[in-house]
N, C-alpha and C positions, 0 to 999 in steps of 0.2 A: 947360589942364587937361583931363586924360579925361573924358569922356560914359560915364560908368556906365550909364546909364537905358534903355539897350538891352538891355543883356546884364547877366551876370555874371561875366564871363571874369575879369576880376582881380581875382576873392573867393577867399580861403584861410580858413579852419574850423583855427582854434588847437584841439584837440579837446579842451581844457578846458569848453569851451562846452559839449560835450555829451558829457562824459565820464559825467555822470551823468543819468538820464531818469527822472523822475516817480519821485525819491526815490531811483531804483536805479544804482549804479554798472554802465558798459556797455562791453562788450569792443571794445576797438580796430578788430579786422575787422567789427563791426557796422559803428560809425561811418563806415571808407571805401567801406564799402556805402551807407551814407547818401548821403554824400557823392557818390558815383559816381553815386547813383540819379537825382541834379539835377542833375546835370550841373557839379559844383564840382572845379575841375580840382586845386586844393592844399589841402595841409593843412600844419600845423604838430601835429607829435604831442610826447608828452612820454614820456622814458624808462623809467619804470615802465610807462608803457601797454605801449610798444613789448617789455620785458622779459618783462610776462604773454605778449602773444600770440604774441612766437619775432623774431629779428631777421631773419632769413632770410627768415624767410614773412611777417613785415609787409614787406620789400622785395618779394619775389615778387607780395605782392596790391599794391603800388602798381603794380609795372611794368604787372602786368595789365588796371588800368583806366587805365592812360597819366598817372598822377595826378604831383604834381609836390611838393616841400617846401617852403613857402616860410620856415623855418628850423625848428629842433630846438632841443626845449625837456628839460633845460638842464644846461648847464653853468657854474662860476662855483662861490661858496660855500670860499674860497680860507682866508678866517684861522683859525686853531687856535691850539688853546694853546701848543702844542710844535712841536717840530720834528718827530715821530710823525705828528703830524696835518695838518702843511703838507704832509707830502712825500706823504701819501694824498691830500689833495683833488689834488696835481697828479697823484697816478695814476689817480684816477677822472674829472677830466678829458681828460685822453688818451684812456681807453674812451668819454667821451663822444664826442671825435674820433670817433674810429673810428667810430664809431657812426652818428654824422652822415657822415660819406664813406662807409658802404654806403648808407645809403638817398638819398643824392648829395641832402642837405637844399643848399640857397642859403647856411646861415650856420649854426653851431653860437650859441644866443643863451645869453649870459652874465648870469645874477642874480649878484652876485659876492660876497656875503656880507655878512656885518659882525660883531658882538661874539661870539664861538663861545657857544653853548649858549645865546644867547639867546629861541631860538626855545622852547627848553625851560621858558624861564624864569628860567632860574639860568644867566646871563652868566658866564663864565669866566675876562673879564674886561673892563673899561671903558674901555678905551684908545681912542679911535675913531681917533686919530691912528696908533697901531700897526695897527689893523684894515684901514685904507686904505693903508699902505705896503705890509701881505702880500699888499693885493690888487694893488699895483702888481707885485712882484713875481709874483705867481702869473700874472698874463696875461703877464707878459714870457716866464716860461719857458714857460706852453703858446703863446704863441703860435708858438716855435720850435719846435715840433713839427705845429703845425697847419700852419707854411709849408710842412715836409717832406712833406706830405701832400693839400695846396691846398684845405684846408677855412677859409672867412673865419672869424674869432671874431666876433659881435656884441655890444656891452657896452650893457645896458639899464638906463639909470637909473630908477631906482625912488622915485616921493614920499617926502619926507622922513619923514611917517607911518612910513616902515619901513628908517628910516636904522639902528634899533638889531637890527634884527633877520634883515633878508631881504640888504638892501644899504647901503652906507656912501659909493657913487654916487649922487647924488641929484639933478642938473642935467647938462641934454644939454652944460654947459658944461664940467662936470667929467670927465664922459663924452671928450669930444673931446678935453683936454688932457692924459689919458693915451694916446688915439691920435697923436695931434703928439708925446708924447715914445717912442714905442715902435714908430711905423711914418708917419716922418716926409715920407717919400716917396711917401707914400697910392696902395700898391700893390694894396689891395683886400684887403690879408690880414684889418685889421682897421679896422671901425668899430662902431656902433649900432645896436642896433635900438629904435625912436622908437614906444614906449607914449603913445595919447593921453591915457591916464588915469594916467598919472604927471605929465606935463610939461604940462598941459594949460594948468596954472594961472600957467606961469614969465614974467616979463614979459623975461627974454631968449630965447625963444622961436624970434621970426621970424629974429632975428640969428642964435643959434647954427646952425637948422636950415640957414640959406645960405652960414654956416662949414664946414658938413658936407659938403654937396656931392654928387655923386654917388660919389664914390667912399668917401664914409662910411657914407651911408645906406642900408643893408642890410637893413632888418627894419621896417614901418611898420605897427602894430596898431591898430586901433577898436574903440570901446566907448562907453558915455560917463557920465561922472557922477552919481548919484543925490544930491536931494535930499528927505528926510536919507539921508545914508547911514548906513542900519544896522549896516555890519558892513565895516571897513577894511580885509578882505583879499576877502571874498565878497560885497558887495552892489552888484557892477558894473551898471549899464543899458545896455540894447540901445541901441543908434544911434538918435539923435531924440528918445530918451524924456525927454532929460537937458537938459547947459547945456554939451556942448566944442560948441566950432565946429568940428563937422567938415571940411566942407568949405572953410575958411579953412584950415586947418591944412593936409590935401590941398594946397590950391593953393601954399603955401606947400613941401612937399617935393616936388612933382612941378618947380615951377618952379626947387628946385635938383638937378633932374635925374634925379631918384628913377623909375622907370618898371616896378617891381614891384608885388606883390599887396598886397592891402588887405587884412591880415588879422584877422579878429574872434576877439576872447579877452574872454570874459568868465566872470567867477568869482560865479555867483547861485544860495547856498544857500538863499535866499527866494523868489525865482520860479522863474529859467528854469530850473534845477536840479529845476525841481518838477511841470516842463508835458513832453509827451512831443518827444522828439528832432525828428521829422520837423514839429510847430509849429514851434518854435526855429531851423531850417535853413532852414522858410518863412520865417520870420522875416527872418531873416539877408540874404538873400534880396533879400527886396520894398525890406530900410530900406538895404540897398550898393545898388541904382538910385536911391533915393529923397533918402536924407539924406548918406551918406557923400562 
């Protein structure tokens, strides 16, 4: 396993983490200034950020401080009610393509949806078995357009907490076995990206993660568990504070091959969301030498 505890070279800043600073929502080019200013070579950004501050000129300020993407957040969000609305999410998946191939991200990562309008509250409808076959088909067809173009897909499963609403993938096992039926020949077009705070909890875990391989495992995020947790989309804990085994996990996808960034995403409208950017970067920081 890698020796973090020198450097920080393979930390990447999901910029959820610090999209907002001490209550206030903060502009994208702040952040890789942030980021730039420690010396934190990647970032994973997410679409709206990149929207507000210009796609152009978030590429142009990446190239300029040599910074790198360790994936693009997101695309995925596939079922609809109609057929109006399947054939739109596969068109805004595509620009999410694109999107992810200008700023030359490592992976476009996929939330892949689940019951439409649940997120609203008022589901559309309850099928969960329909929801996951649109999702089978929606990565089938972007992923033929992502091959034309040599952008990886990454499909992240998400805790069952949020099987009704975010995603209907819920096990790195179910994850894989729509890569084995859709890119059987594990070309790198498509695999995962391995959230510890979804899968943290799976007792098929070590199994699936050495099913995946390196040629699956695309995308490997930290954070870690709060107990209680308050709030099941926003009350994530910094590394160490919590109860995943970091570093068990690590050893576990480095030993099947995995040799990318360790990237931290964490969604905390109760703290870190509430202490200024350049703590939380320290942060970030000190606990990838220490616990990650």
């Amino acid at each position: 396993m890698r020796d973090f505890s020198q450097d920080h070279r393979w930390l990447s800043i999901n910029t959820a983490t610090v999209r907002k600073q001490q209550g206030a929502e903060v502009p994208l080019a702040t952040i890789i200034d942030q980021c730039a200013e420690r010396g934190i070579r990647a970032i994973s950004p997410w679409r709206d950020q990149v929207a507000a501050a210009g796609l152009d000129a978030t590429a142009r300020q990446l190239r300029a401080h040599g910074m790198e993407l360790s994936g693009y957040c997101r695309g995925g969000f596939f079922p609809a009610a109609d057929g109006a609305g399947l054939r739109a999410a596969l068109d805004d998946n595509r620009r999410a393509i694109d999107e992810a191939k200008t700023l030359n991200a490592a992976c476009l990562v996929l939330v892949v949806g689940a019951l439409p309008g649940a997120l609203g509250g008022t589901p559309l409808y309850t099928d969960i078995t329909r929801a996951r076959s649109e999702v089978f088909d929606g990565i089938a067809a972007s992923l033929e357009y992502a091959r034309q173009v040599g952008m990886p897909l990454a499909i992240e499963p998400l805790h069952p907490m949020q099987a009704a609403d975010r995603a209907c993938i819920n096990t790195l096992e179910h994850a894989l076995d729509i890569c084995d039926a859709l890119d059987a020949q594990k070309t790198g077009a498509l695999g995962v990206a391995l959230d510890v705070y979804h899968v943290w909890w799976d007792p098929k875990l070590q199994a699936q993660i050495a099913r995946a391989g390196k040629e699956r495992l695309l995308a490997f995020h930290v954070c870690d568990w709060r107990l209680p947790t308050r709030d099941l989309l926003s009350d994530r804990g910094m590394m160490g504070d919590a109860v995943i085994e970091l570093k068990k996990i690590r050893q576990w996808v480095e030993a099947a091959g995995f040799e990318g960034y360790a990237e931290v995403e964490i969604f905390s409208a109760l703290d870190w969301w509430l202490r200024p950017g350049q703590e939380t970067l320290d942060t970030c920081i000190a606990r990838h030498r220490s616990v990650v």
